[in-house]
C-alpha positions in Angstrom: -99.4 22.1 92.7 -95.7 22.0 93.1 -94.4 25.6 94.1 -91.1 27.4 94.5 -90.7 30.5 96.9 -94.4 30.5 97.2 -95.1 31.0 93.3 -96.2 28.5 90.8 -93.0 27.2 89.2 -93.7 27.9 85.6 -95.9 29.3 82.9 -95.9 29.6 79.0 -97.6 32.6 76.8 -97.3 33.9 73.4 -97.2 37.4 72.5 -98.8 39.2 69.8 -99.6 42.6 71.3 -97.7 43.9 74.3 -97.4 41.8 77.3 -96.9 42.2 81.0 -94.8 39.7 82.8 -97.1 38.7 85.8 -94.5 37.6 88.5 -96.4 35.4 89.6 -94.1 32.3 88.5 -90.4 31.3 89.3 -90.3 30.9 85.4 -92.0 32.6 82.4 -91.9 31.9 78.9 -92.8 34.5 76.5 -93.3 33.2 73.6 -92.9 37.1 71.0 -95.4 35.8 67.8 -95.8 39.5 66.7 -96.5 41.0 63.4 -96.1 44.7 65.0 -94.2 46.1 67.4 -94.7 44.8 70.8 -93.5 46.2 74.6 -92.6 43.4 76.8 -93.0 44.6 80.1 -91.3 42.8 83.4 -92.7 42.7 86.8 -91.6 44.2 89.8 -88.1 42.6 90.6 -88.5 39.7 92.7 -85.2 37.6 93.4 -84.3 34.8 91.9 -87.6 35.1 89.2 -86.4 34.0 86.0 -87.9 34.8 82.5 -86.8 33.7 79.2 -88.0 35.8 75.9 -87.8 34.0 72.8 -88.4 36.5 69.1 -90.0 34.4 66.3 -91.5 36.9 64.1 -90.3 39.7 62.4 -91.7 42.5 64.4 -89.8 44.5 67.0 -89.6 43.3 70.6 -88.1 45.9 73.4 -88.7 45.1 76.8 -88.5 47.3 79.5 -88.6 47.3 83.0 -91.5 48.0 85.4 -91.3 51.4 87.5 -88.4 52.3 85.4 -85.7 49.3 86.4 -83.1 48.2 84.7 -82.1 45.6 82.6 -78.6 44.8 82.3 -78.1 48.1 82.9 -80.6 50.0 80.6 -83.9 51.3 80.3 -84.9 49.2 76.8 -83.8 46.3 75.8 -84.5 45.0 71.7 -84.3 41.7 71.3 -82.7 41.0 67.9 -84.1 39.0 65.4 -84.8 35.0 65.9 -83.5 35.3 69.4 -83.3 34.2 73.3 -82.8 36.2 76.4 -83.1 34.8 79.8 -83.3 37.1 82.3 -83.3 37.1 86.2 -84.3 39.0 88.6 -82.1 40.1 91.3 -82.4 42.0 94.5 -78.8 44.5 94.3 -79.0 44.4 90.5 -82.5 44.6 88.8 -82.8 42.3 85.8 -79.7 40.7 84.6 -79.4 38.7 81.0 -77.6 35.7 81.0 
């Protein structure tokens, strides 16, 4: 199995009831299918992981960080409708979106 930094390189999952990132990959792809409400939860920030959250249904996505880090700066972030957010992790800076 081809492996980067010691982690599998990749993974794919959809979401229809809160989800915890696993950090266990370089790069995760949640997949947000939800009818309710869902938490997306990201791991423990390891550099250089990258995970990309993509909103197809209707529901509310907000993602927060594990252990109380921040993304881009906040506690919660809600992904808006029909829409992408890649996020990586970083050592000085918790989880950035690009």
């Amino acid at each position: 199995t081809a492996s980067a930094m010691g982690k599998s390189l990749g993974q794919f999952v959809e979401a229809v009831a809160d989800y915890e990132v696993t950090g266990e990959y370089a790069h995760e792809v949640v997949l947000c299918k939800n009818t309710i409400p869902i938490t997306v939860t990201l791991s423990v920030v390891p550099a250089n992981q990258r995970v990309t959250l993509v909103r197809e249904a209707g529901a509310d996505v907000d993602v927060v960080g594990a252990n109380g880090e921040l993304i881009y700066g906040e506690l919660i972030q809600r992904l808006p409708m029909q829409s992408t957010a890649n996020l990586i992790g970083t050592a000085d800076n918790g989880w950035l979106i690009t």
